[in-house]
C-alpha beads as a LAMMPS data file, in Angstrom:
LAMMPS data file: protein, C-alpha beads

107 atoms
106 bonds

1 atom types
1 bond types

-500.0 500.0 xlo xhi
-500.0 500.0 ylo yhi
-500.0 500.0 zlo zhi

Masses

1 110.0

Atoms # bond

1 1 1 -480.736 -190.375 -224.721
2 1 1 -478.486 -190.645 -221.812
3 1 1 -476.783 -194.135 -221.005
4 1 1 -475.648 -196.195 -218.082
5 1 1 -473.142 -198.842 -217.660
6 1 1 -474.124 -201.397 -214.718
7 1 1 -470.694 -203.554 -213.568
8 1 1 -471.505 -206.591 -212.415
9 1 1 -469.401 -208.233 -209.776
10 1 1 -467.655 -210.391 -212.376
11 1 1 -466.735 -207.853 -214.121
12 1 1 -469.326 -208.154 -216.938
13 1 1 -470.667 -205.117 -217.960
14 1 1 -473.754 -204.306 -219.041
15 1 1 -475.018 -200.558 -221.014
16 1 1 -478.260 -199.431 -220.996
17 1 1 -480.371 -196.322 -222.203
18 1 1 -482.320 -194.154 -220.138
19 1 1 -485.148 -191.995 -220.710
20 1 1 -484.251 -188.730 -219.341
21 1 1 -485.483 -188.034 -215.816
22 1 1 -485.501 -191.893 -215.346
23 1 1 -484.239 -193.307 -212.358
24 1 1 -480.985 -195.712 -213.118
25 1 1 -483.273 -198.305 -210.840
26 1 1 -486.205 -198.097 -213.868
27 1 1 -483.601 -198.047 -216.163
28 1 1 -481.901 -201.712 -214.705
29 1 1 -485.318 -202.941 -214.534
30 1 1 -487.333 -201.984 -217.519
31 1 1 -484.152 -203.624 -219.623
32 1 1 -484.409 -206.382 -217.092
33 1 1 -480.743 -206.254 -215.641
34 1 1 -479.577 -208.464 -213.073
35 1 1 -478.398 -207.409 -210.018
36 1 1 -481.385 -204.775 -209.234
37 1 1 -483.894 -206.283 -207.745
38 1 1 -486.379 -202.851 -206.657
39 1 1 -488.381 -204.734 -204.241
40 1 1 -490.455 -201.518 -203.067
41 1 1 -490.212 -200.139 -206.880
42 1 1 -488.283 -196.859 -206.671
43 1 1 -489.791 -195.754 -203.119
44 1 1 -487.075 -195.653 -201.077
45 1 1 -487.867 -198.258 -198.489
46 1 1 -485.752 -201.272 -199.518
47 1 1 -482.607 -200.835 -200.588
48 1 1 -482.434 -203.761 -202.837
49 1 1 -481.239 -201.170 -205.521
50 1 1 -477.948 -200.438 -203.705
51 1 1 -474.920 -200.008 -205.722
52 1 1 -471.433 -198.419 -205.742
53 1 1 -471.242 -195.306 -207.938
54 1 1 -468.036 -195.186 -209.700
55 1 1 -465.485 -192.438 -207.727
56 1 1 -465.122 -190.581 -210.991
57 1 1 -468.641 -189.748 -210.999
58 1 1 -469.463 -189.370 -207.589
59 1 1 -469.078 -185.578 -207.389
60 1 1 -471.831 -185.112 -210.123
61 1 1 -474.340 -186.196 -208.469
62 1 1 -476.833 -184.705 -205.918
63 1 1 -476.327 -185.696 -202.012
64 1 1 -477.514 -188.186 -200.181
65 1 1 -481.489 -187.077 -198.632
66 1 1 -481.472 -188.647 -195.052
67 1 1 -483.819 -191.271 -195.849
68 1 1 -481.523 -192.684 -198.889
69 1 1 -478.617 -192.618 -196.121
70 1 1 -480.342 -194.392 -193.360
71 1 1 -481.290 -197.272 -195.583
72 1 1 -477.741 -197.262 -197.427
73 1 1 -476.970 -198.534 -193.681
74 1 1 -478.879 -202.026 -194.026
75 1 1 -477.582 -203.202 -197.401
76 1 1 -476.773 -206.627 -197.634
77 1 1 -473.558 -206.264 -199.281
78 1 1 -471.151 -203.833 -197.348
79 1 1 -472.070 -200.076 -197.371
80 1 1 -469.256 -198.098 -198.579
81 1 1 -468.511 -194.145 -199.236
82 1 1 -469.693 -194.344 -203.343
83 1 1 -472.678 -196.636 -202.137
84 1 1 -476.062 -194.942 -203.542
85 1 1 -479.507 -196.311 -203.885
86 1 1 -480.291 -196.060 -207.799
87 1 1 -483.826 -195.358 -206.968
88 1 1 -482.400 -191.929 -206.091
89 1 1 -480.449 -191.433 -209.178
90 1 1 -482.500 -189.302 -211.739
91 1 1 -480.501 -189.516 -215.204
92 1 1 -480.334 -186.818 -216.861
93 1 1 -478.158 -185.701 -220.073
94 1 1 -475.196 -184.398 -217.634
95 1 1 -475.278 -188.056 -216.505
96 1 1 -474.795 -189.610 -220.131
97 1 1 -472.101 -192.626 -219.500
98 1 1 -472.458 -193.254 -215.868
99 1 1 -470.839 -195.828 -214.180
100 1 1 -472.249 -198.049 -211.590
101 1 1 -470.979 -201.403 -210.249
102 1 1 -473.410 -203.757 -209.113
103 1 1 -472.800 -205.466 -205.737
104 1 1 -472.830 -209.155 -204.672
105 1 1 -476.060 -209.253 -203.399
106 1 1 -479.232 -207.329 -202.287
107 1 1 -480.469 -209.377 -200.087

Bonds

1 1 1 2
2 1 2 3
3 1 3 4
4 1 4 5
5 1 5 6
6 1 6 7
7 1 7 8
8 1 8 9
9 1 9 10
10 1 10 11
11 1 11 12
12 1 12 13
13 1 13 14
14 1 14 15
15 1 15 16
16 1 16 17
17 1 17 18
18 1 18 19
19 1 19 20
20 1 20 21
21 1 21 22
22 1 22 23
23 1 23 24
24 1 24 25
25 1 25 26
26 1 26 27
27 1 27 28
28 1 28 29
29 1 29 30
30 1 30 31
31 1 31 32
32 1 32 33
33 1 33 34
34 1 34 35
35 1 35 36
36 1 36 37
37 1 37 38
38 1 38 39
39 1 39 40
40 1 40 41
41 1 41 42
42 1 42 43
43 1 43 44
44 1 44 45
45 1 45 46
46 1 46 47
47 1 47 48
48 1 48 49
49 1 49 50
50 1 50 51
51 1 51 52
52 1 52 53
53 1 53 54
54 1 54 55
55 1 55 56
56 1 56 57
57 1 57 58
58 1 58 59
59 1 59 60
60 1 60 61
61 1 61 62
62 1 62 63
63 1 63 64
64 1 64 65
65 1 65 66
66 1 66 67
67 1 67 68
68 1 68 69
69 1 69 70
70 1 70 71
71 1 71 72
72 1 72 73
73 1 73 74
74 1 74 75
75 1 75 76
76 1 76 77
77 1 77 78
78 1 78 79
79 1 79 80
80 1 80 81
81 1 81 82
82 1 82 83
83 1 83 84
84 1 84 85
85 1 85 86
86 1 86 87
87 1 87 88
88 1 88 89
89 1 89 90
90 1 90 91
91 1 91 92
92 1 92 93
93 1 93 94
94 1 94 95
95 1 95 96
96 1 96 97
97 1 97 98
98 1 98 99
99 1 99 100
100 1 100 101
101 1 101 102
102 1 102 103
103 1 103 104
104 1 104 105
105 1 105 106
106 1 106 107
């Protein structure tokens, strides 16, 4: 079962198990992390699921679809090259140990 690692802005850090296929947005939620809030639920319409992907792991994931990058431009913390929507991120077993640091705020 793969697993995640949310960062939170302290610092804290937080691991959680994924089922595979499961986006790291259900993942946050279902273990009720802090941090995600999913307004829309996964549907790509909020972006109160942004985070920063760590740089070592940005490469392994698939690119940005347009509609992921147009919202990535309204965050409410600063949009930055390694920011993703975790919505978008399907884990799968290639994914096992992903990092991703949580931002201030989301909205």
């Amino acid at each position: 079962m793969p697993a995640i690692t949310f960062v939170h802005p302290d610092g804290k850090s937080e691991r959680v198990e994924t089922a595979d296929g499961e986006s790291a947005m259900q993942a946050a939620t279902r273990h009720g992390l802090g941090g995600i809030l999913a307004e829309c639920g996964g549907n790509a319409m909020c972006a109160t699921c942004h985070v920063y992907v760590d740089e070592s792991w940005l490469a392994r994931l698939p690119a940005i679809a347009d509609d992921e990058d147009a919202l990535l431009d309204g965050t409410a913390s600063e949009r930055l090259p390694n920011s993703r929507l975790s919505c978008q991120i399907a884990v799968t077993s290639e994914l096992d140990g992903l990092v991703l640091k949580l931002p201030e705020r989301q909205v």
